[in-house]
N, C-alpha and C positions, 0 to 999 in steps of 0.2 A: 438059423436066421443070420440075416448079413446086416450090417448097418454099414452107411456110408457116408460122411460128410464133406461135404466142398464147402469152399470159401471161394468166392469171386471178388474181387475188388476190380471196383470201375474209378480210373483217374483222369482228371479232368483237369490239365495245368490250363490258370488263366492267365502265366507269366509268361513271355515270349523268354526262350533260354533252359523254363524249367524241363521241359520234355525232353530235349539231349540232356539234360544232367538226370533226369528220372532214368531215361533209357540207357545210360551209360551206369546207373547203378544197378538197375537190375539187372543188367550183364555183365557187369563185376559180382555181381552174388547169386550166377549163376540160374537168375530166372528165366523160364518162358514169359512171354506175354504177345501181344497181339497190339499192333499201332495203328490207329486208323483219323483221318482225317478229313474233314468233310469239304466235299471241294466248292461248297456255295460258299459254307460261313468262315472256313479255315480252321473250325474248332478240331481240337484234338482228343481225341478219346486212347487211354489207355488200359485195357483189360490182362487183370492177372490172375491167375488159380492159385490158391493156397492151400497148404495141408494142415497147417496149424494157425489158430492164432494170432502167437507171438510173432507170426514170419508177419501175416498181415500188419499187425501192430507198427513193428519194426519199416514195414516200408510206408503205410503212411506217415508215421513220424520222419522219414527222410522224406519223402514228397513233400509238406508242410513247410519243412527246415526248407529247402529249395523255392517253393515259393515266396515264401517271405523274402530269402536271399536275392528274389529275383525281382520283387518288386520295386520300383524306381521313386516309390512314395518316403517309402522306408530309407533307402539309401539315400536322399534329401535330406530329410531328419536326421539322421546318423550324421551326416558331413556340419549340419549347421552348430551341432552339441560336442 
């Protein structure tokens, strides 16, 4: 018997900024992924395969961190405090 398990992660930056700083970390940590962009809405989809887990965990936890970073809401807040 064979078992086989994949992980897919599907990412979806709604920050303008996050998706170079996504795509520049998963190619500093040596990931594939697949970038695609839809040319009506501009939205961006980012697909990754995992082998474990913690690798998934680890990259949405830096996706996350990036968005937040990238949101302009946030950065308001922060300057006024």
């Amino acid at each position: 018997m064979s078992v086989e398990k994949k992980l897919k992660g599907k990412f979806k930056p709604k920050q303008s900024g996050t998706a170079k700083d996504f795509a520049l970390y998963l190619i500093g940590n040596g990931y594939s992924f697949s970038y695609k962009e839809n040319e009506k809405t501009g939205d961006i989809t980012i697909d990754i395969n995992f082998e474990y887990d913690a690798l998934f965990e680890d990259a949405k936890q830096a996706f996350d961190s990036m968005e937040e970073k990238n949101n302009p809401q946030i950065s308001i807040f922060e300057e006024e405090n």
